[in-house]
C-alpha positions as CSV (number, residue, x, y, z in Angstrom):
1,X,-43.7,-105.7,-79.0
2,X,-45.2,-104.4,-75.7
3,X,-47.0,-106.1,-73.4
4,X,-51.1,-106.3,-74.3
5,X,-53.2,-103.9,-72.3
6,X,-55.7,-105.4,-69.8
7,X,-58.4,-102.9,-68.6
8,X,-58.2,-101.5,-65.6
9,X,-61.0,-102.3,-63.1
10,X,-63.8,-100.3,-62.6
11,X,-63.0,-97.9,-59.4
12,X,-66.7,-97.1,-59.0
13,X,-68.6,-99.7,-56.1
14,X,-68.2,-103.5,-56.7
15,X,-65.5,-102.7,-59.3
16,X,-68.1,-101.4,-61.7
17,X,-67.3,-98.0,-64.2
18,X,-68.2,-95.1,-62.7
19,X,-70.5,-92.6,-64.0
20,X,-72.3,-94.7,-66.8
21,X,-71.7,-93.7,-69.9
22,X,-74.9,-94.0,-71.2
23,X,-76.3,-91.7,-68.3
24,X,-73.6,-89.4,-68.4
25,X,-74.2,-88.1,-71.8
26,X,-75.7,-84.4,-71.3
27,X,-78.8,-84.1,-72.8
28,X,-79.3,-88.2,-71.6
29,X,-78.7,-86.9,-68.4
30,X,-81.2,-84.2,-68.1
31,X,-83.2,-86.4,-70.2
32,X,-83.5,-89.0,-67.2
33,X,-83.1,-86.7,-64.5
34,X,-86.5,-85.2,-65.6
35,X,-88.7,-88.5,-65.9
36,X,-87.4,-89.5,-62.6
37,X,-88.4,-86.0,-61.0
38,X,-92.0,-86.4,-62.4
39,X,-92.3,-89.8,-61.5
40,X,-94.6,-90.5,-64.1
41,X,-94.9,-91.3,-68.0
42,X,-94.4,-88.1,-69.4
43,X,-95.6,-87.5,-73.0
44,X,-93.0,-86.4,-76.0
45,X,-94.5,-83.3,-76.5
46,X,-94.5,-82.4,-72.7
47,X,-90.7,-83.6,-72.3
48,X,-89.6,-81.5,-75.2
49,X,-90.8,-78.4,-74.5
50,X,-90.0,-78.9,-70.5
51,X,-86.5,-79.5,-71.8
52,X,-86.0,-77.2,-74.4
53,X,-85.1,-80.0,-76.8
54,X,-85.2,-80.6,-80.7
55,X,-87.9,-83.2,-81.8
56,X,-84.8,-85.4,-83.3
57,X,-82.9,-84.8,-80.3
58,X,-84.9,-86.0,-78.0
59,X,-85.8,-88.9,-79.8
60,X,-82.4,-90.1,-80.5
61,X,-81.4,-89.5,-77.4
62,X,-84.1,-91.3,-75.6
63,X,-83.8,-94.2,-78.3
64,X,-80.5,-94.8,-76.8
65,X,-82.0,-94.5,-73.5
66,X,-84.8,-97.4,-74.9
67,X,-82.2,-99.4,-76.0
68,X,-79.9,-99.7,-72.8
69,X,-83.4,-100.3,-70.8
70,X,-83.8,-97.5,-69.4
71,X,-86.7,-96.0,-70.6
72,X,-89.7,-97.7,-72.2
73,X,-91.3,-96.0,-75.3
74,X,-94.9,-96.4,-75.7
75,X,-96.4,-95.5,-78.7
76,X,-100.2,-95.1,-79.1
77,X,-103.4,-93.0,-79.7
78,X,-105.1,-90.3,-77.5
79,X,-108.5,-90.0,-80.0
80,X,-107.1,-89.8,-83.3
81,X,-104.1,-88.6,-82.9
82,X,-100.6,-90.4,-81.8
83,X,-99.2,-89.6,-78.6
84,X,-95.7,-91.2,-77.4
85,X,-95.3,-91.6,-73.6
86,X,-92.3,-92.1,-72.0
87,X,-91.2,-93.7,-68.7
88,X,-88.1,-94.5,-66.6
89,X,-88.0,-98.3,-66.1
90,X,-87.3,-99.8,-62.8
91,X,-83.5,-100.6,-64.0
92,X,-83.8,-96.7,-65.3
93,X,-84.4,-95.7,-62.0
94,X,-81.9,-98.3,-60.3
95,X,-78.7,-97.2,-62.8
96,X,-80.4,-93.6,-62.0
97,X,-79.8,-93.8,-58.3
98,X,-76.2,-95.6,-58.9
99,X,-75.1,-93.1,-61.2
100,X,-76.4,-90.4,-58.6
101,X,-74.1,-92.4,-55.9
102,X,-71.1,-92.1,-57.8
103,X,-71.2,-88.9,-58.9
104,X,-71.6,-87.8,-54.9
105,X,-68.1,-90.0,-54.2
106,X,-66.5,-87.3,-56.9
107,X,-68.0,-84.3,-56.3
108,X,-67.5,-82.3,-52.6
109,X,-70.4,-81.4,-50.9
110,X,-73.0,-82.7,-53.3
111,X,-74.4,-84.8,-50.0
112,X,-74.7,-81.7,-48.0
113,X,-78.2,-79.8,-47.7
């Protein structure tokens, strides 16, 4: 029998895994990418259309999102009808700007004007 397997260390800054996978995820990505360009709550309706996304989509996806603590849902009423906002939390936006960090250490030229 082989020796067991240890994992590797992260080769990302302070030893950590590069590109989080929870960010990294495509539609995640652009998901996050576009609450932290508006810098503000944006409402589910306004984020689906602005991203060309399924209703189930985007809510799975940003469920994920929620559940990492990234995003914080908020669920409520606008007169008498419900109206979901959604916003990048300040770890969102921290893991956000980390993830953005790495992927310029891979990438050529994604630093450059």
């Amino acid at each position: 029998m082989g020796a067991a397997r240890t994992k590797p260390a992260g080769s990302g800054p302070g030893g950590r895994e590069p590109l989080a996978p929870l960010i990294h995820g495509r539609v995640r990505l652009i998901i996050l990418s576009h609450l932290v360009r508006a810098g503000r709550p944006l409402g589910f309706i306004e984020a689906r259309e602005a991203l060309g996304l399924t209703d189930g989509t985007l809510s799975a996806n940003l469920t994920k999102l929620e559940e990492g603590g990234l995003v914080q849902i908020v669920k409520g009423f606008e007169g008498r009808r419900p109206k979901t906002l959604v916003r990048v939390t300040p770890e969102g936006r921290r893991r956000f700007r980390l993830y953005v960090e790495d992927l310029k250490t891979i990438v050529p030229g994604l630093d450059s004007p």
